[in-house]
C-alpha positions, -999 to 999 in steps of 0.1 A, spaced: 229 3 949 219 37 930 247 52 908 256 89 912 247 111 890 271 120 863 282 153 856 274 159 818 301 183 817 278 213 805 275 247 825 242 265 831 260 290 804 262 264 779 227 254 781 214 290 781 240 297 749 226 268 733 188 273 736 196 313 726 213 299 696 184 276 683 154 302 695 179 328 671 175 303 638 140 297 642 132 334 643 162 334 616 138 309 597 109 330 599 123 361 589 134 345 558 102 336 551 84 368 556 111 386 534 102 360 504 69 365 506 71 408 506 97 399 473 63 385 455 43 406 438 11 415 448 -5 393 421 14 362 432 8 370 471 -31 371 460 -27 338 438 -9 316 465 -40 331 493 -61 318 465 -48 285 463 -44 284 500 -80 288 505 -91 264 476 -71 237 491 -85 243 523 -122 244 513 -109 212 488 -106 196 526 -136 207 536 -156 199 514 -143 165 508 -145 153 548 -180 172 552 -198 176 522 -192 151 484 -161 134 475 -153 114 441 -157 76 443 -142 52 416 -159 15 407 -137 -11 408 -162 -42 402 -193 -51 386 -216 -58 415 -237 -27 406 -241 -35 365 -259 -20 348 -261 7 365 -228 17 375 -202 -3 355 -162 -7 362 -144 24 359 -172 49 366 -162 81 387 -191 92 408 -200 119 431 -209 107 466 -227 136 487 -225 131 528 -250 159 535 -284 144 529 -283 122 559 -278 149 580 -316 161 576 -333 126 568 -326 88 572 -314 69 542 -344 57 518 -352 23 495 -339 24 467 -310 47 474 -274 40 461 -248 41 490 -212 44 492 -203 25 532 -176 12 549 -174 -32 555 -196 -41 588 -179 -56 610 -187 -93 602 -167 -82 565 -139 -69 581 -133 -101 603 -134 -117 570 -99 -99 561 -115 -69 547 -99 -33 551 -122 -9 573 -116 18 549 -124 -7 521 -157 11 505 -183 -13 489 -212 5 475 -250 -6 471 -287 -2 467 -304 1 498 -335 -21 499 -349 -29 532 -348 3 560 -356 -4 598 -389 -21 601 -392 -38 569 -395 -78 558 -375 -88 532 -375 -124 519 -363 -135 482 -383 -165 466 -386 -179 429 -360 -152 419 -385 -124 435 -370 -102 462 -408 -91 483 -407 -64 508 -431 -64 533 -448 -93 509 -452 -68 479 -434 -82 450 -405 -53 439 -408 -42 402 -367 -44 396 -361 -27 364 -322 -14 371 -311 -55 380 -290 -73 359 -307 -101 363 -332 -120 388 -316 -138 417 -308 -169 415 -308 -178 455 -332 -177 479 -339 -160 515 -365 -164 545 -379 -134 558 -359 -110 578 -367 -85 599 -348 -54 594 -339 -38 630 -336 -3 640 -307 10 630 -298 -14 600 -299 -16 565 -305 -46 539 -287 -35 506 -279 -55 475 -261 -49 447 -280 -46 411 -259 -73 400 -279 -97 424 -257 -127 413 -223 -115 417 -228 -93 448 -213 -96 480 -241 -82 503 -267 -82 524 -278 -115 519 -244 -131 525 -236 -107 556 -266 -94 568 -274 -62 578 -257 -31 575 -252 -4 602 -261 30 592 -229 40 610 -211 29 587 -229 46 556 -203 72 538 -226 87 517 -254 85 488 -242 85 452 -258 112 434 -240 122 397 -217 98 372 -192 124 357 -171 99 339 -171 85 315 -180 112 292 -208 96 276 -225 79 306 -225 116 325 -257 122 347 -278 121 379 -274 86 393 -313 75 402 -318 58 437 -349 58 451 -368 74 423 -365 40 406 -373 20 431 -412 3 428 -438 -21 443 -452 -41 420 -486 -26 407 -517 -49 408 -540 -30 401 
């Protein structure tokens, strides 16, 4: 059987008296506020508009345009070591697709992540294969489209091997210049350009390692000729 209704024992006065009381200390609040800041002077009313706007560009900037990355492992020696801070810029890949050779910042694929790894866990690498290439690693040579790579930035050669893939629309094959202690592409395959962050671009610590970070500029086919 339904129950009746209890009577809360509050009038339509008392509601109304208690919604008039709190819509008189929020407009209490704010009129406290508005008198603090007419007490500032016009200096310090200018300064915190300043910082209001800097903060809000700092946003900005960081979700749309560069943020600063720290290195936490050595999968990238020599050319980024532990403890670097780097800039990582988001813009370029709004006006072209990611290149050989570039160094990017991206989020674990999805085979990583069922492996126990954070999705916000950023791993960062040299892109070597893009969409349409063949990479295959044999005798300690990674070949791309069977043209031997001249690998000058690598720690050392690779000490594993891999048959040729096929690179598909869409996906990435990146490895880390530290070929044999990277987790990468050849261990989990290919990575979704969706989940690309951003290209590192500038080291600005430490002090005496400060400078453009090359990417694709370094990367070579072996000459023959």
């Amino acid at each position: 059987m339904a129950s009746e209704p209890q009577d809360s024992g509050k009038s339509a006065q008392d509601v109304l008296s208690q919604s008039s009381h709190a819509a008189s200390s929020e407009s209490s609040t704010q009129e406290s506020q508005r008198r603090w800041f007419s007490r500032l002077s016009k200096s310090q009313r200018e300064n915190l508009q300043i910082l209001a706007i800097a903060l809000a560009l700092a946003i900005l900037i960081r979700l749309f345009v560069a943020e600063p990355r720290y290195i936490p492992s050595d999968s990238m020696v020599p050319t980024l070591e532990i403890g670097d801070r780097l800039v990582v810029e988001k813009v370029t890949y709004s006006f072209r697709s990611p290149a050989a050779g570039d160094i990017v910042v991206f989020d674990p694929p999805p085979l990583l992540q069922e492996f126990g790894y954070a999705p916000d866990k950023a791993f960062i690498k040299r892109i070597i294969g893009i969409p349409g290439d063949v990479i295959r690693i044999q005798e300690s040579q990674v070949y791309l489209n069977d043209q031997p790579l001249t690998e000058t930035y690598i720690a050392e050669p690779p000490d594993y091997e891999l048959a040729p893939v096929d690179v598909p629309e869409g996906r990435y094959f990146v490895m880390g210049d530290n070929r044999n202690n990277s987790n990468d592409s050849h261990v989990w395959g290919f990575l979704p350009q969706s989940n690309i962050i951003g290209r590192a671009v500038f080291r600005f610590y430490p002090i005496d390692r400060i400078g453009v970070i090359e990417g694709s500029s370094s990367f070579k086919i072996v000459d023959n000729a």
